[in-house]
C-alpha positions as CSV (number, residue, x, y, z in Angstrom):
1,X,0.0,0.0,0.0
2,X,2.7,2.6,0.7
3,X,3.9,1.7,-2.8
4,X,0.7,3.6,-4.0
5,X,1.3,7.5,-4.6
6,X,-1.5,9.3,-2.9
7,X,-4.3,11.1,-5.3
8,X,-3.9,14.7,-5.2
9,X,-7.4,14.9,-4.5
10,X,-7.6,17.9,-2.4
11,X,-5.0,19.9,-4.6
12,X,-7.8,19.1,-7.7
13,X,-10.2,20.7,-5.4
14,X,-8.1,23.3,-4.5
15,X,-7.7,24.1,-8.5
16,X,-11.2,23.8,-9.3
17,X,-12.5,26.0,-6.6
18,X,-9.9,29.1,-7.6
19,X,-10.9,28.2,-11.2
20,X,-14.5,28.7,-10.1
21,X,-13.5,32.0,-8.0
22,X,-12.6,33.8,-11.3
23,X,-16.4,34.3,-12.2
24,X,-16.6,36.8,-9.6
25,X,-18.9,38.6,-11.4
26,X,-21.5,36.0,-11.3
27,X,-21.3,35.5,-7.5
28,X,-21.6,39.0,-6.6
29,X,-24.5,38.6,-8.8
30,X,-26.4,35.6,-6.9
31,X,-24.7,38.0,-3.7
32,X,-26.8,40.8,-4.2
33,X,-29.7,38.6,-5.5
34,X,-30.0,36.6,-2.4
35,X,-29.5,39.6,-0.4
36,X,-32.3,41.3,-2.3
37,X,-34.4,38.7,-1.5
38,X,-33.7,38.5,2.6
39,X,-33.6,42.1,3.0
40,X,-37.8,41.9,2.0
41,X,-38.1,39.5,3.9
42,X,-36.6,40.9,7.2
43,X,-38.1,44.7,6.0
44,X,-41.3,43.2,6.2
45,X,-41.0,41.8,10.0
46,X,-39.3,45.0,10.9
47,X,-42.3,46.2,9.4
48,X,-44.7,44.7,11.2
49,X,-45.8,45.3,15.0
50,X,-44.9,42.4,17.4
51,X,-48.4,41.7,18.4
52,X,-49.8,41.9,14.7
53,X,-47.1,39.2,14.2
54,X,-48.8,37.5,16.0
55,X,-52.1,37.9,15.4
56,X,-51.2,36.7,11.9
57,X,-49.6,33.5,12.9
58,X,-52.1,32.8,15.0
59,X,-55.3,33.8,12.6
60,X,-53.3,31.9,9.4
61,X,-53.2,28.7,11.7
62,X,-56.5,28.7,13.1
63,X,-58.0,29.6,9.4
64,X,-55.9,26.4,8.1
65,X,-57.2,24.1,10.7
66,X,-60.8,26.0,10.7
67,X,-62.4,22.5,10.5
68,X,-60.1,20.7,13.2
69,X,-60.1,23.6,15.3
70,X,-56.5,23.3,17.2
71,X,-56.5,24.9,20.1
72,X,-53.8,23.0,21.9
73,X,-51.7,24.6,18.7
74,X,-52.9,27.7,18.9
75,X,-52.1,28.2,22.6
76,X,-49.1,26.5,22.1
77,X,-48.2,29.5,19.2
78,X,-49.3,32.2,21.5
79,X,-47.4,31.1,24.5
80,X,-44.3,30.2,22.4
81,X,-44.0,33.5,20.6
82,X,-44.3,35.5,23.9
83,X,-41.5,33.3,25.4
84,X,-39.2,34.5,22.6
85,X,-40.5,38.4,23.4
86,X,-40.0,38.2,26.8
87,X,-36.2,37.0,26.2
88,X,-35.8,39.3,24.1
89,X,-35.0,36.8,21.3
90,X,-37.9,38.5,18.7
91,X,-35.1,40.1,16.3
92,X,-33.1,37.1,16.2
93,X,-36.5,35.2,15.9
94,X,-36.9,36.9,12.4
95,X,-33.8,37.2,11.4
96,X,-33.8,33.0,11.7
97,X,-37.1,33.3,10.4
98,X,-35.4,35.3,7.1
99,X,-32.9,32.4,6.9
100,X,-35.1,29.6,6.7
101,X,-37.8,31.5,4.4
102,X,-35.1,32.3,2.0
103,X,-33.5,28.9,2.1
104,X,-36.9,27.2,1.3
105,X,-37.9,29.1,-1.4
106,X,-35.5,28.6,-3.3
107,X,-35.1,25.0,-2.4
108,X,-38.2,24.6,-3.6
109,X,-37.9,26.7,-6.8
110,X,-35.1,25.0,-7.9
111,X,-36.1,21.6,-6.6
112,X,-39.7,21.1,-7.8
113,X,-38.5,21.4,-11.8
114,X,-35.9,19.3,-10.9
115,X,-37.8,16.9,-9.2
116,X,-40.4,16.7,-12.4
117,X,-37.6,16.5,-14.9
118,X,-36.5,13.4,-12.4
119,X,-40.4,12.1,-12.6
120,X,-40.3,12.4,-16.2
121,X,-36.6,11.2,-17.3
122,X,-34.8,7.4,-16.2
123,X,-32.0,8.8,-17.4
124,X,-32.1,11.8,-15.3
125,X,-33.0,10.0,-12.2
126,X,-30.4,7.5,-12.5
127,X,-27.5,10.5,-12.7
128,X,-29.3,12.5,-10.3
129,X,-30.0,10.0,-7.8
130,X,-25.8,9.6,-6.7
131,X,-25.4,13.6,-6.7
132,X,-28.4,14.2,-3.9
133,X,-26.9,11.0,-2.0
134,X,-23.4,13.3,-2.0
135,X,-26.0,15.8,-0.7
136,X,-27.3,14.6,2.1
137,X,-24.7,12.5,3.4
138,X,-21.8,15.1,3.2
139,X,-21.1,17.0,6.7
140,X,-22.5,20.4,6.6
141,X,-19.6,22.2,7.8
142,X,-18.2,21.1,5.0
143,X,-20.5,23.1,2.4
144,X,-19.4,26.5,4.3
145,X,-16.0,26.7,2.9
146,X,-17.2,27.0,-0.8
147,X,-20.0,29.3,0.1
148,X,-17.6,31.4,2.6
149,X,-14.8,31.3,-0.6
150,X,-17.3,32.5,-3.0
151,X,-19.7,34.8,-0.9
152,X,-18.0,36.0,2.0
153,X,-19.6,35.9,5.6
154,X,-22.5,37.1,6.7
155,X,-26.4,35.6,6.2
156,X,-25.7,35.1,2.0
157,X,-23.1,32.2,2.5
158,X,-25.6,30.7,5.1
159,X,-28.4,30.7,2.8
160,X,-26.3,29.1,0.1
161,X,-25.0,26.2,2.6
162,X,-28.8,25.5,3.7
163,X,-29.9,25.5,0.6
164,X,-27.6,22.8,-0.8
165,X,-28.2,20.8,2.5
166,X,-32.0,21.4,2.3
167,X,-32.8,20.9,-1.2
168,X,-32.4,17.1,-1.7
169,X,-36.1,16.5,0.1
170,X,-37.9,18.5,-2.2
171,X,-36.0,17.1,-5.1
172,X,-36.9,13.3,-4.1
173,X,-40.7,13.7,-3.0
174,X,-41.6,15.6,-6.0
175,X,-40.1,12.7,-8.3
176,X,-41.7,10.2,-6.1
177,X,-45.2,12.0,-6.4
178,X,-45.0,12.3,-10.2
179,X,-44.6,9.0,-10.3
180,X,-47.1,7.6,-7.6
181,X,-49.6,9.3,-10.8
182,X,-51.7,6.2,-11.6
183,X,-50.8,4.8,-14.6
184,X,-54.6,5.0,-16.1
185,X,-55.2,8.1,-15.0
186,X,-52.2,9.8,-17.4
187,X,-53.5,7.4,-19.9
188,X,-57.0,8.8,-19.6
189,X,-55.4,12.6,-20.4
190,X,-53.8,11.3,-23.2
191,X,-57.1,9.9,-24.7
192,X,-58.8,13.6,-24.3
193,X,-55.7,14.9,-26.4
194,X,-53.6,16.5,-23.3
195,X,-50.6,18.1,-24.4
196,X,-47.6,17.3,-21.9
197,X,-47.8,20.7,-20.0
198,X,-51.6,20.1,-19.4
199,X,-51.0,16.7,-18.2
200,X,-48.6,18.2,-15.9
201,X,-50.4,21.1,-14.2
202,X,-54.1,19.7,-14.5
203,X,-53.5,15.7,-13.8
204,X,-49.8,14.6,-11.9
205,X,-49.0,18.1,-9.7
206,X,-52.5,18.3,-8.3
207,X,-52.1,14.5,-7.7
208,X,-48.7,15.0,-6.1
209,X,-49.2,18.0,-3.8
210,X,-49.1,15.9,-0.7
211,X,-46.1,14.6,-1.4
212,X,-44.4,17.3,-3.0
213,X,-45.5,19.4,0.5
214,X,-44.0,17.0,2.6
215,X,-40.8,17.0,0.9
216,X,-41.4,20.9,2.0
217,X,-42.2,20.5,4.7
218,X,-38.6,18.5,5.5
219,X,-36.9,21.1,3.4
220,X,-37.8,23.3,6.1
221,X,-37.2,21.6,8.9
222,X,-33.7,21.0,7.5
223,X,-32.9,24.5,6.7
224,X,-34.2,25.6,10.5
225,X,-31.2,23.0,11.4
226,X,-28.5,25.0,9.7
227,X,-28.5,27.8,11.6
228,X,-27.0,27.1,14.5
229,X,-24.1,26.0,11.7
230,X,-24.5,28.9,9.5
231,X,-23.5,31.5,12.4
232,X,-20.0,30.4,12.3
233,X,-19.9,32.4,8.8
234,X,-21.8,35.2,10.2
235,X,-25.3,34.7,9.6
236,X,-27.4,35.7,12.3
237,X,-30.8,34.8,14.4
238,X,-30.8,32.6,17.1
239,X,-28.2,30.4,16.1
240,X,-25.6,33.2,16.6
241,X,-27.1,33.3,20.0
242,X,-26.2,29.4,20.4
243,X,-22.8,29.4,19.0
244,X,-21.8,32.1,21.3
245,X,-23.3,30.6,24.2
246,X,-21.2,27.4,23.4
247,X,-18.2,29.7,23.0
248,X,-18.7,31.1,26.9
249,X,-20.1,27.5,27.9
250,X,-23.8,29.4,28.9
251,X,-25.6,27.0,29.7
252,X,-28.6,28.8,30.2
253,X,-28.3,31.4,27.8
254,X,-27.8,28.7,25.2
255,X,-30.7,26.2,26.3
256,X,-33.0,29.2,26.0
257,X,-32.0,30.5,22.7
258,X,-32.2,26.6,21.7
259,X,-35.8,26.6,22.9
260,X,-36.8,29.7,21.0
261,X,-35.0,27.2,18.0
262,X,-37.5,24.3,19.1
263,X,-40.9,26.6,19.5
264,X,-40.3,28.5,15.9
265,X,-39.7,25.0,14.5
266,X,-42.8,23.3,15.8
267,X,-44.7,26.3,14.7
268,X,-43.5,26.5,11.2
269,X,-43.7,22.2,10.7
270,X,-47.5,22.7,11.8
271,X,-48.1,25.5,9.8
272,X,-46.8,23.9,6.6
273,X,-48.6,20.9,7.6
274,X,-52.0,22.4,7.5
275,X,-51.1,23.8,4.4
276,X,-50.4,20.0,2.9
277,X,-53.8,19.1,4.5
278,X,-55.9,21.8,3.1
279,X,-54.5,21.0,-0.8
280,X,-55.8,17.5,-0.1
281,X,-58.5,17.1,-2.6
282,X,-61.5,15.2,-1.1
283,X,-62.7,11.9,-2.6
C-alpha cells in the first residue's frame, strides 16, 4: 500500500475551486440577488408590530385548521411567541425566520422542476440519484468553505449552505409523487388529447401535492437546522445566540435560545402541515 502514490485529491479541489473563484462577477450577482431577497423579507418583520405578528400566525393557523379547530396549537403559538418576546429573542427570531424563508424558497424553486424532470426522465434519475446522496450525506460544515470562498460571511453564505443541505427533500418527494400518478389516470389525459404541459399542471402536480408538501415540509425543517451552523460564517438569528453561548459554555443562555429554536420549529412544521392538508383534494 505505501507503494501507492496518494491522489492529489484535495489539490484538484483546490484548483477547481480558484478556477471557479474567477467568475466573480456572477457571484456578486447571486450576492446581491439573495440579499435582495432577505432584506424583504426581514423589512417586512421589521415592518410589522410584534403583536400583529402575532395575530397573523395565530389567525393563518387557526383559518388552516378552521375544521379541526387546534387549540392545543394555537395556545401552544401564542405562548411560544411571547417566550421568545420576553427573552428578548424576537429580532433574532426573524432574522432565523429570514434564513429559513429564504433557504426554502429557493429549495423549492429550484427543486420542484428538478424533481419533475426526475419524474419524467430514467436517465435523469439515475444520474441525479448519486449527486443528492453526496447531498445529504456530506457533513454540513463542509458546504461552508465553498460558500464562505465565494460569498464571504454574513447571512448570503448561510443561505447558500442551507440550501444545498436542504434541497435534496424537495428534489426526491416531487419525483416520487409524479410518479405515484396512476398509470390510467395519465393514460386517460392522453385519450382527451392532453398536451404534456396540461397533463402536468391539471393531472400529476394536483395529484402529487401531498407529497411534493412534505418534501417541504422537510426542506424546512432542514434548513431551520443549519442555523445554528450557519453563524459560524456570520449569519445571524438565534443560532448566533447558540454558538456564542457554546463559546462562553452558557448554559442557560444557550438552552433558551435553543428553545426559542424548538418553538419556531414546531410552529413552522404545523403550519406547513396544515397547508399539505388543506391541498388534499376530497374523494
Amino acid at each position: 500500500m505505501n507503494n501507492i502514490p496518494q491522489l492529489p485529491v484535495s489539490s484538484w479541489i483546490d484548483k477547481f475551486v480558484d478556477w471557479l473563484a474567477s467568475f466573480e462577477g456572477f457571484f456578486n450577482a447571486v450576492t446581491n440577488f439573495i440579499g435582495g431577497i432577505i432584506n424583504g423579507f426581514q423589512w417586512i418583520f421589521d415592518l410589522l408590530p410584534i403583536w400583529l405578528f402575532m395575530l397573523l400566525v395565530v389567525g393563518c393557523t387557526y383559518w388552516l385548521n378552521r375544521k379541526t379547530k387546534h387549540w392545543t396549537l394555537i395556545g401552544f403559538e401564542i405562548v411560544g411567541l411571547l417566550y421568545i418576546w420576553n427573552q428578548g429573542f424576537w429580532r433574532d427570531m426573524t432574522q432565523t425566520l429570514t434564513l429559513v424563508l429564504t433557504s426554502s424558497l429557493i429549495a423549492l424553486v429550484i427543486g420542484v422542476p428538478l424533481g419533475i424532470w426526475m419524474g419524467k426522465s430514467k436517465v435523469f434519475e439515475t444520474i441525479n440519484k448519486p449527486i443528492l446522496d453526496f447531498m445529504q450525506t456530506m457533513p454540513a460544515f463542509v458546504y461552508l468553505i465553498p460558500a464562505v470562498a465565494f460569498f464571504g460571511i454574513g447571512m448570503v453564505p448561510g443561505v447558500i449552505a442551507s440550501v444545498i443541505f436542504a434541497m435534496p427533500p424537495t428534489i426526491r418527494m416531487t419525483n416520487l409523487g409524479i410518479r405515484q400518478v396512476p398509470a390510467d389516470l395519465i393514460e386517460a389525459a392522453d385519450s382527451y388529447g392532453s398536451t404534456s404541459w396540461q397533463k402536468l399542471f391539471k393531472v400529476q402536480l394536483p395529484l402529487a401535492k401531498s407529497t411534493l408538501m412534505a418534501g417541504v415540509n422537510q426542506s424546512m425543517m432542514l434548513s431551520l437546522s443549519m442555523v445554528v451552523i450557519a453563524s459560524m460564517i456570520g449569519a445571524m438569528g438565534l443560532g448566533n445566540k447558540v454558538y456564542f453561548a457554546v463559546g462562553r459554555n452558557d448554559a442557560g443562555g444557550g438552552f433558551a435560545a435553543g428553545l426559542a429554536i424548538v418553538i419556531l420549529a414546531i410552529i413552522l412544521d404545523r403550519i406547513t402541515q396544515a397547508i399539505n392538508r388543506s391541498k388534499i383534494p376530497k374523494s
